[in-house]
TIKOL-674553 format. One record per residue (C-alpha): x, y, z. Coordinates in pm, 1 decimal. Example, Ala and Ser with C-alpha at 12.3 -4.5 7.8 and 13.67 -1.06 7.14 Angstrom:
<atoms>
ATOM,1230.0,-450.0,780.0
ATOM,1367.0,-106.0,714.0
</atoms>
This chain:
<atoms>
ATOM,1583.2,738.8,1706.6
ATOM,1285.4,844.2,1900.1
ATOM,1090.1,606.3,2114.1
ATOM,734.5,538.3,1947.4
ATOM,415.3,645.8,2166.7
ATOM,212.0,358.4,2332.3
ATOM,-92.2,561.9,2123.8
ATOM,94.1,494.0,1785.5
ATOM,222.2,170.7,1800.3
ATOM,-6.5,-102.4,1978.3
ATOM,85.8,-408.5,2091.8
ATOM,-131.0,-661.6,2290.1
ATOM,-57.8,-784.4,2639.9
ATOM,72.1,-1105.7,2426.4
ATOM,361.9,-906.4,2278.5
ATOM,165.6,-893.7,1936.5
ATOM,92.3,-597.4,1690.6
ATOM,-276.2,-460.0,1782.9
ATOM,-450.1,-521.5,1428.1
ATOM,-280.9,-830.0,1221.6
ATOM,-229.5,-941.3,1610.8
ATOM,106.6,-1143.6,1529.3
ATOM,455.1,-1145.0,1766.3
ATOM,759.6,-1016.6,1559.5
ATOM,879.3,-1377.5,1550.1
ATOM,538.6,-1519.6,1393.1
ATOM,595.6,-1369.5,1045.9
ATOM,853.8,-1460.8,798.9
ATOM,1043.6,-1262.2,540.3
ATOM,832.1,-1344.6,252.5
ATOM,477.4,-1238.9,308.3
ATOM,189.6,-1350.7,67.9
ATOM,-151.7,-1140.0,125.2
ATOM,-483.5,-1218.0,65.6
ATOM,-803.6,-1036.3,109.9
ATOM,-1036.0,-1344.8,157.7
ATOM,-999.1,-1481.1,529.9
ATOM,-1090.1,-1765.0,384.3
ATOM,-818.4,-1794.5,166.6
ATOM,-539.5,-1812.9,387.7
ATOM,-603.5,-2189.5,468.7
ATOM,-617.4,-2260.1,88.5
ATOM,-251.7,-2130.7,7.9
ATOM,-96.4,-2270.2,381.4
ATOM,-269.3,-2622.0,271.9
ATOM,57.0,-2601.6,18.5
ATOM,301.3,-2540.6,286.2
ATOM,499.9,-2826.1,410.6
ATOM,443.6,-2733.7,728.4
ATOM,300.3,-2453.1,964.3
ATOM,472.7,-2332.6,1254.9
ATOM,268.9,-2026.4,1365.2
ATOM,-162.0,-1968.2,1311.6
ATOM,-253.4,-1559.5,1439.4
ATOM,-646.1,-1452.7,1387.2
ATOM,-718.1,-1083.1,1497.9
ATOM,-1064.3,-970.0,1326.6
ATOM,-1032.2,-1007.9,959.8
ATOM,-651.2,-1044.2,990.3
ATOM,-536.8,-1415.5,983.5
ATOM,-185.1,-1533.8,955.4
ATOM,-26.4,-1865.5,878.9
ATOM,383.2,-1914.0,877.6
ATOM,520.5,-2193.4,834.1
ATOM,762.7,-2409.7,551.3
ATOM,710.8,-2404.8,182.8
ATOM,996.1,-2632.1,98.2
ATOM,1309.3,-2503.8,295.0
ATOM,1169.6,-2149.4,239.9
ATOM,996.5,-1958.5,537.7
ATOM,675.3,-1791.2,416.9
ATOM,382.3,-1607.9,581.2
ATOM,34.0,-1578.3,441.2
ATOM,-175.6,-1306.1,581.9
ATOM,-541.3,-1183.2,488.9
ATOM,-564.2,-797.9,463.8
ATOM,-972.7,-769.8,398.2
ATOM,-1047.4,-551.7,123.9
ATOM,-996.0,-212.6,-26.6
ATOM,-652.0,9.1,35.2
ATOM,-734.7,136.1,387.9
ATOM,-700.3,-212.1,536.9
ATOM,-312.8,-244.0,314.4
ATOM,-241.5,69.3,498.5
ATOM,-268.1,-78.5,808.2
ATOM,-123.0,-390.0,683.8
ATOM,179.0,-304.9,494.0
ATOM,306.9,-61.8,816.4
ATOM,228.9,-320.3,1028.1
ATOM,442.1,-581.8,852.3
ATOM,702.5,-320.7,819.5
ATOM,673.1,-283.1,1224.4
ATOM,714.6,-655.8,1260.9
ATOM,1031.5,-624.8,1056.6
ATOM,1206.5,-352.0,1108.7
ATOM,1118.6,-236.9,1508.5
ATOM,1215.6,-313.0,1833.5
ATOM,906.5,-427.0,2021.1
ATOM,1056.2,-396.3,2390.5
ATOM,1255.8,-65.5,2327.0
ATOM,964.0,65.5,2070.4
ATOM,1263.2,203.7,1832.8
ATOM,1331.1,157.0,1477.7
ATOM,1596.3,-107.2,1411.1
ATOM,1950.1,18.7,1298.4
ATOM,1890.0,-221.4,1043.3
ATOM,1614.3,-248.6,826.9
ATOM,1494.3,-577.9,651.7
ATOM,1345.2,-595.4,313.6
ATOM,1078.4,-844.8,324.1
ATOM,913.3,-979.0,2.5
ATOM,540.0,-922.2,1.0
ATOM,309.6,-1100.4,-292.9
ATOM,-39.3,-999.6,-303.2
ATOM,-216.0,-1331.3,-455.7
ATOM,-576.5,-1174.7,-516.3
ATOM,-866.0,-1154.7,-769.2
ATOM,-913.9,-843.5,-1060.7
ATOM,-1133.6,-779.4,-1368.0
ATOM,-941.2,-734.2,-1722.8
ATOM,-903.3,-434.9,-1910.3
ATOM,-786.4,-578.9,-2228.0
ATOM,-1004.3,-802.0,-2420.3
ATOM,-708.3,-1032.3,-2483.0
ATOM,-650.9,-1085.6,-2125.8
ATOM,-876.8,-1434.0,-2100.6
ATOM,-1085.2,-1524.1,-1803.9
ATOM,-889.0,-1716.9,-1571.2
ATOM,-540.7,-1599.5,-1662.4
ATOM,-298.6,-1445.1,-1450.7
ATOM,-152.9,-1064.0,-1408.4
ATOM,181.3,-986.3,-1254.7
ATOM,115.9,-581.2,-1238.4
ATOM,464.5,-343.1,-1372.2
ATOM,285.1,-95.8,-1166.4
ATOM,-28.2,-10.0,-906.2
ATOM,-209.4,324.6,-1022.3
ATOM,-453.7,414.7,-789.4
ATOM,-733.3,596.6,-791.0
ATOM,-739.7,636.5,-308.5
ATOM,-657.3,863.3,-140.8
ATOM,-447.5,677.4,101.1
ATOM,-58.0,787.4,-86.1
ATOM,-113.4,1143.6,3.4
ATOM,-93.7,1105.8,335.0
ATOM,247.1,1028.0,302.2
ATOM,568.5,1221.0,150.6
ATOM,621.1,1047.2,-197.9
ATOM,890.1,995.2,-418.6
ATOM,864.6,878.1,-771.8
ATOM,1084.4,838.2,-1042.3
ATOM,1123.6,943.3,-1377.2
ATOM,923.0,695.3,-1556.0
ATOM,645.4,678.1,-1298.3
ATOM,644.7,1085.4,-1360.8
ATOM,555.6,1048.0,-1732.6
ATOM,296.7,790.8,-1698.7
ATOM,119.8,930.5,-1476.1
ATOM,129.8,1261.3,-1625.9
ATOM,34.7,1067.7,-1962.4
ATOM,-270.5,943.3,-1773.4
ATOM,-368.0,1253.9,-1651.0
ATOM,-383.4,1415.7,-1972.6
ATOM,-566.9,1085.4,-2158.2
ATOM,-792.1,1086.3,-1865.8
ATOM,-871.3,1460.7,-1791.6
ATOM,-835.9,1354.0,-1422.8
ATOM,-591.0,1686.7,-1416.5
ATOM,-752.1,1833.4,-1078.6
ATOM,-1071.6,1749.9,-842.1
ATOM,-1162.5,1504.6,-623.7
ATOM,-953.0,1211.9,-809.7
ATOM,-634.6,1239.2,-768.9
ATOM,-420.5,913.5,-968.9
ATOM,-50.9,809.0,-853.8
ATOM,157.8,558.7,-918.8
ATOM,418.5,301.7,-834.3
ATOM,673.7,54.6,-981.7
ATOM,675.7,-325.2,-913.1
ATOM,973.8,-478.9,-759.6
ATOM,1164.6,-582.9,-1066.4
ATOM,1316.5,-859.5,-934.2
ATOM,1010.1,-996.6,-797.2
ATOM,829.0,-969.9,-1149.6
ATOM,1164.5,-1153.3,-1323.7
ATOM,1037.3,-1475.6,-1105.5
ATOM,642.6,-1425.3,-1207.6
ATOM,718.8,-1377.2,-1564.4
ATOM,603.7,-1712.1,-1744.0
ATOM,222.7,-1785.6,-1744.0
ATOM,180.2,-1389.0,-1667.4
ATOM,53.6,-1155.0,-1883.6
ATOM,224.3,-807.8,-1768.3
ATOM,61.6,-458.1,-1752.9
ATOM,-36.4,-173.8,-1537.7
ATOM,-283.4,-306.6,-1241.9
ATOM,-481.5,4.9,-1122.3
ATOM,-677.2,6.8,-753.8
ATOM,-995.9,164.5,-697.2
ATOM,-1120.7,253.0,-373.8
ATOM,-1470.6,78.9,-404.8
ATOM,-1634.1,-218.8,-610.1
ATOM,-1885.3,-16.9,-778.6
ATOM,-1896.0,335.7,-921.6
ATOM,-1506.6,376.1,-875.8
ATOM,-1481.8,64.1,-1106.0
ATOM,-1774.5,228.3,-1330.2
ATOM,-2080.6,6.2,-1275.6
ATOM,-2391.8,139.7,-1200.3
ATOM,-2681.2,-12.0,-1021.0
ATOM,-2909.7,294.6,-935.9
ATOM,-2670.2,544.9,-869.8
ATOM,-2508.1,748.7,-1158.9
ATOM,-2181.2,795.9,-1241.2
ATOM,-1969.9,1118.1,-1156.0
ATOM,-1686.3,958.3,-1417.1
ATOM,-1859.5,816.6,-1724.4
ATOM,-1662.0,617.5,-1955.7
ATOM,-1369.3,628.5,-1718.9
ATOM,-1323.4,214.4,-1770.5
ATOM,-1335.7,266.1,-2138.9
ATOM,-1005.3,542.3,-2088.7
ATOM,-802.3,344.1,-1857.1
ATOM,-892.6,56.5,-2187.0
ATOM,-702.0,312.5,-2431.1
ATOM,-451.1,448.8,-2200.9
ATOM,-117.5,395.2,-2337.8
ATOM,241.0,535.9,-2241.9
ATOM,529.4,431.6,-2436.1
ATOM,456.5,11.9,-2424.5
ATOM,337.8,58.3,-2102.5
ATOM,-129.3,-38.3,-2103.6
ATOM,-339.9,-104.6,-1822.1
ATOM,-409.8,-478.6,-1773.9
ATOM,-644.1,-471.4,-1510.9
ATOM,-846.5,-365.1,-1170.1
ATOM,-909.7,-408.6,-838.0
ATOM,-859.9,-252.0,-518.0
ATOM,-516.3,-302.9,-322.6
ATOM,-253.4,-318.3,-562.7
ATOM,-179.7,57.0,-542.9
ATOM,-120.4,87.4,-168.8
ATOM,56.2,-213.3,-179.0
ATOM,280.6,-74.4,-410.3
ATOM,316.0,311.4,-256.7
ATOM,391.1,156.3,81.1
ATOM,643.0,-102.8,-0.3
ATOM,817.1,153.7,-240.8
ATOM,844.0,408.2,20.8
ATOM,946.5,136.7,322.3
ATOM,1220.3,-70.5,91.5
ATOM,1021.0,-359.5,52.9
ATOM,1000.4,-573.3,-244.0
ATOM,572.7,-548.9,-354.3
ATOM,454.8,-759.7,-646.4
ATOM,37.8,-779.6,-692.7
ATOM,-48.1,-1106.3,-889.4
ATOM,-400.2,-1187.6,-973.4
ATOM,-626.5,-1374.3,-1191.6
ATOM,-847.7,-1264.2,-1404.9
ATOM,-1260.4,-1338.2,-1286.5
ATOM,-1403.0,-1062.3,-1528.2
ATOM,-1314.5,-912.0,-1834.9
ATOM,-1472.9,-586.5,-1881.4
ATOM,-1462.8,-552.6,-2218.3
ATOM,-1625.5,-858.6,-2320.7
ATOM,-1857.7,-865.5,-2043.5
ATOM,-1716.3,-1210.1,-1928.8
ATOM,-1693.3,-1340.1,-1600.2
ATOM,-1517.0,-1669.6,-1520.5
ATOM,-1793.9,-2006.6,-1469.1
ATOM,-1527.9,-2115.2,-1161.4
ATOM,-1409.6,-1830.8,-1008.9
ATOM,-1328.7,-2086.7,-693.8
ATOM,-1096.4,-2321.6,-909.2
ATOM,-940.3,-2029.1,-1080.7
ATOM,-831.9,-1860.1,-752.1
ATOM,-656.3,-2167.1,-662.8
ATOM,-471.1,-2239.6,-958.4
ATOM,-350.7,-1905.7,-936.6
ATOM,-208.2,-1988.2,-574.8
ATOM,-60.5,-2352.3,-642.2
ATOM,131.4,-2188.5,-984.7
ATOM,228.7,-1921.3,-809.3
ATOM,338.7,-2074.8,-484.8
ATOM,512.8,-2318.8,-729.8
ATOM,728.6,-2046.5,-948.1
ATOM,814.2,-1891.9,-563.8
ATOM,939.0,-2230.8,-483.4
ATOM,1173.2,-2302.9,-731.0
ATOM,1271.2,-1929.1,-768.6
ATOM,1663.3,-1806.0,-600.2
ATOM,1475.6,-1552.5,-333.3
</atoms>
């Protein structure tokens, strides 16, 4: 294996990686990501105990105990460009040599659990309740930079969605990606299941309008009515997709849970949005706990 360039893979005088700015040592095996800053003390207040605290811009880590279960909670900031960097920068914590600047000759699968925030698509799915996502369609451009490979049932519904959507060629182009199966098996209870889709912005590419118009009009009310096989959309945001291209492709196991803060069908949006973040965290962090991984 070739040695990595100084230019491509950065690491601090302190021996860390240049953007999440943590030592190889500093992050465990199971990684849960936030895109709040803030948030990171909220889930570590639930460890047991912390061994490791990293801040490098908006990239905050905390590793410690939950139980006798080594877990890392990182902040990513928002939108799919910063889970670029994140996700291969996890992977590089994992899975390469630091001193020799090689890729391992043997790679670890880390688990890595977004916990984050998303407006329904379904007017059953209730403010406050939580999503475990089958799959991350996105709507960025960040998955064509790399060489993709999907399989047979991420071919059909994405072709289905193409079709339903008329998104068939232009400047959007949608992809998607599977869950890790075994990851969703252990969020399953309390979770209402469903396609979570990623847009690359908060406003037009989730179809609001303030004083700009809309290249895409009635694009929310399509991903609403998309359906393929028993496979629906659930709900939106803006990571899940990268999350889930990037883990595919590097053998990680990805899994995007959030709660529910909007519903865009009703026109809802949750009177705590504060206290519904963190029960999502302490049930979550609680059905980790007493899960086999």
């Amino acid at each position: 294996m070739n040695k990595i360039a100084e230019s491509e893979l950065i690491i601090d005088k302190r021996g860390a990686i240049y953007h999440i700015g943590a030592r190889p040592e500093e992050m465990a095996d199971t990684i849960f990501i936030v895109g709040d800053p803030d948030r990171v003390a909220i889930v570590s207040k639930h460890f047991d105990s912390i061994e490791f605290k990293t801040q490098h811009r908006e990239f905050i880590m905390h590793t410690g105990y939950l139980g006798k279960k080594r877990v890392s909670v990182l902040s990513t900031g928002i939108g799919p460009d910063n889970i670029d960097i994140a996700l291969n920068e996890i992977d590089a914590l994992a899975n390469i040599d630091f001193e020799s600047r090689r890729v391992k000759p043997s790679l670890k699968q880390v688990n890595i659990i977004r916990l984050g925030t998303s407006g329904a698509l379904q007017a059953d799915v209730a403010i406050d309740s939580f999503v475990a996502g089958t799959h991350g369609l996105g709507f960025d451009n960040v998955m064509h930079f790399y060489k993709t490979n999907i399989n047979s049932e991420e071919e059909t519904i994405i072709k289905d969605f193409k079709v339903h959507t008329g998104l068939t060629s232009g400047n959007v182009i949608p992809y998607i990606f599977s869950g890790n199966r075994e990851l969703l098996s252990v969020f399953k209870s309390g979770y209402h299941q469903g396609i979570t889709a990623a847009c690359p912005g908060f406003y037009g590419p989730q179809g609001r309008v303030l004083r700009l118009p809309l290249e895409y009009e009635g694009l929310v009310d399509k991903l609403t009515s998309f359906r393929s096989g028993e496979h629906h959309i659930a709900n939106f945001e803006m990571e899940s997709s990268a999350i889930y291209g990037l883990g595919s492709l590097l053998g990680h196991r990805c899994l995007s849970l959030n709660v529910i803060v909007a519903n865009r069908v009703i026109k809802q949006f949750s009177k705590d949005s504060t206290r519904a973040v963190e029960s999502l965290i302490k049930f979550s962090l609680d059905c980790y706990s007493s899960s086999t991984l």
